[in-house]
C-alpha positions in Angstrom: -7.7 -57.1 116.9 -4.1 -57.3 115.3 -2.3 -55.3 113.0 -4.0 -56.8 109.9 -4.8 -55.3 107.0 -8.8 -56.0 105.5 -8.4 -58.4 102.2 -9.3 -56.6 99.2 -12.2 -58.5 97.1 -9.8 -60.3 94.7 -7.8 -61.3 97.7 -11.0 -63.4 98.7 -11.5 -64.9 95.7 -7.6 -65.3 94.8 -7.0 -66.9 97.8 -9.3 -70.1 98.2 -7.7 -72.8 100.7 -5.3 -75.3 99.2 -6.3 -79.1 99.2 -6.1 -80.5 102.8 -2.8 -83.3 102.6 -4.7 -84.7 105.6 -8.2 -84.3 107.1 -8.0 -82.2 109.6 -11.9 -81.2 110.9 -11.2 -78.6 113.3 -9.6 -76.1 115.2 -8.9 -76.0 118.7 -7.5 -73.1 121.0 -6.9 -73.6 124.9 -5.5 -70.0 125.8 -4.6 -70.9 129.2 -2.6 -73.5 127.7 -1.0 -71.0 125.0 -2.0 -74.4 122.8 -3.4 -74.6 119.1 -4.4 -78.0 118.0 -5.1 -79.5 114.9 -8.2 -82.2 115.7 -9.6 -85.1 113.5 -12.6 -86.5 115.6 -11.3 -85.9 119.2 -7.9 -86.8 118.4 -4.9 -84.3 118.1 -3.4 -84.7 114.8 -0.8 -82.0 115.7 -0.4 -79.3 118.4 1.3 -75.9 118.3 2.9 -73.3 121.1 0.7 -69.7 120.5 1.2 -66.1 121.8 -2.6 -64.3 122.0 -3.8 -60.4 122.5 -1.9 -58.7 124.8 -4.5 -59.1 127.6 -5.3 -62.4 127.2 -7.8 -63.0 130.4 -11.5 -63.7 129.4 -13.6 -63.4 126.4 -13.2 -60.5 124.2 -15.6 -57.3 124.8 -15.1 -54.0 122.6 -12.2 -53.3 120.2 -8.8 -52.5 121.4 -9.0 -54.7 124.9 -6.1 -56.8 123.7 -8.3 -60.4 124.1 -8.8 -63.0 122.5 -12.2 -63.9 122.1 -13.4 -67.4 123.2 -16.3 -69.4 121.6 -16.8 -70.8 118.4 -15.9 -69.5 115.1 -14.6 -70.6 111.5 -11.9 -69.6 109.1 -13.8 -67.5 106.8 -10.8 -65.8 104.3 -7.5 -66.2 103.8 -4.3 -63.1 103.7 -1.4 -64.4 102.0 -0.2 -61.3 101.8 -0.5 -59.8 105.4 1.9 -57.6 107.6 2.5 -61.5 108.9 3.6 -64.3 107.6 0.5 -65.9 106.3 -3.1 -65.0 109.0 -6.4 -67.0 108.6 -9.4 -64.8 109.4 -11.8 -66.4 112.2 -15.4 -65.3 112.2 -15.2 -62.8 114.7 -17.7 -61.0 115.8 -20.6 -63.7 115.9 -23.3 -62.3 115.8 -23.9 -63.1 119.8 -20.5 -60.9 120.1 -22.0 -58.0 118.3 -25.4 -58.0 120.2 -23.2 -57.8 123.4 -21.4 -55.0 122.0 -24.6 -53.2 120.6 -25.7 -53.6 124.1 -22.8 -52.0 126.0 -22.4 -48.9 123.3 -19.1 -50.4 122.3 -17.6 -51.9 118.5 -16.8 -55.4 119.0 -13.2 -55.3 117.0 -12.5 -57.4 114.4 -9.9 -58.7 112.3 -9.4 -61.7 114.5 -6.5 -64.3 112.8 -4.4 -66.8 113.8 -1.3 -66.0 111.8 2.8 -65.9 111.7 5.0 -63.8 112.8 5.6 -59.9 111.4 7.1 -60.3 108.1 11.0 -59.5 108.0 11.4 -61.5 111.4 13.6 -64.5 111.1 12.0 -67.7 111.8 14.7 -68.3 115.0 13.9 -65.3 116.2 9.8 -65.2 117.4 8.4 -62.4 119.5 8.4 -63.9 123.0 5.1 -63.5 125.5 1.7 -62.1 124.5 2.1 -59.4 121.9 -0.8 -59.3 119.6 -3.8 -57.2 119.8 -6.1 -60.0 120.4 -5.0 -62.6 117.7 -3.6 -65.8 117.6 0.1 -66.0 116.7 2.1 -69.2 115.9 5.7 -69.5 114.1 6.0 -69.5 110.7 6.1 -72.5 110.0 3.2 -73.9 111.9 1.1 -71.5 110.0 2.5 -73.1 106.7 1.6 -76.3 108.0 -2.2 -74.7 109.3 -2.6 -72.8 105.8 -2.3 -76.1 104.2 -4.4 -78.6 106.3 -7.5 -76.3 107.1 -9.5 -75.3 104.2 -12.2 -72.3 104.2 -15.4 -73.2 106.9 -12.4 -75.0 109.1 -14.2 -74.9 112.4 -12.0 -72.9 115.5 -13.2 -73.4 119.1 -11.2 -71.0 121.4 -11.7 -72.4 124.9 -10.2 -70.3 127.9 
């Protein structure tokens, strides 16, 4: 979970995903890698340096364990106007995630993004390591470049 705050309604609506400038057709995440690609068919189109949840090791359990979950989800809403610069909201919990949860009497988190830096931080100046509480943090200006080339439904396959 990171820092994020819930879009308001309008925010959902207000913020539909600009046109793609290229086709990009998914997402792809290899955590041990610290690596966010951009992917048309099984080629990269272009490949980013990441920071994840504090505790990045495995696949995320109950709120506030500082993973990042692994599996497959989509962009489902947009927060231009987050603590970050920019976040795009994966689809966290699926609902397998939330039947695991259910199971072991614990909330699942939420509020899963991949997303810029805290607002107010200059672009030279990135927070180093793994600092979020379970999200997916690029620099600024690769989540200008995300923002604009993967629409709503974009798929996001976090691999370990």
């Amino acid at each position: 979970m990171s820092w994020l705050p819930g879009p308001s309604a309008s925010e959902r609506r207000v913020s539909p995903a600009p046109r793609a400038t290229s086709a990009v057709d998914r997402i792809v995440v290899k955590k041990a890698a610290r690596r966010l690609y951009l992917m048309r068919g099984d080629q990269s189109v272009r490949a980013y340096p990441i920071a994840l949840g504090f505790s990045p090791r495995g696949h995320k359990r109950r709120e506030g364990d500082g993973r990042t979950p692994e599996g497959r989800y989509a962009i489902d809403w947009r927060n231009p106007k987050s603590r970050f610069h920019k976040s795009l909201h994966l689809s966290y919990p699926s609902p397998g995630d939330s039947r695991r949860a259910v199971f072991r009497r614990q909330a699942p988190g939420g509020m899963i993004m991949i997303h810029g830096q805290p607002n107010g931080r200059a672009e030279a100046e990135p927070l180093e390591g793994d600092w979020t509480l379970g999200c997916i943090a690029v620099s600024n200006s690769a989540i200008e470049e995300i923002w604009r080339l993967t629409p709503l439904g974009t798929p996001v396959e976090v691999l370990p």
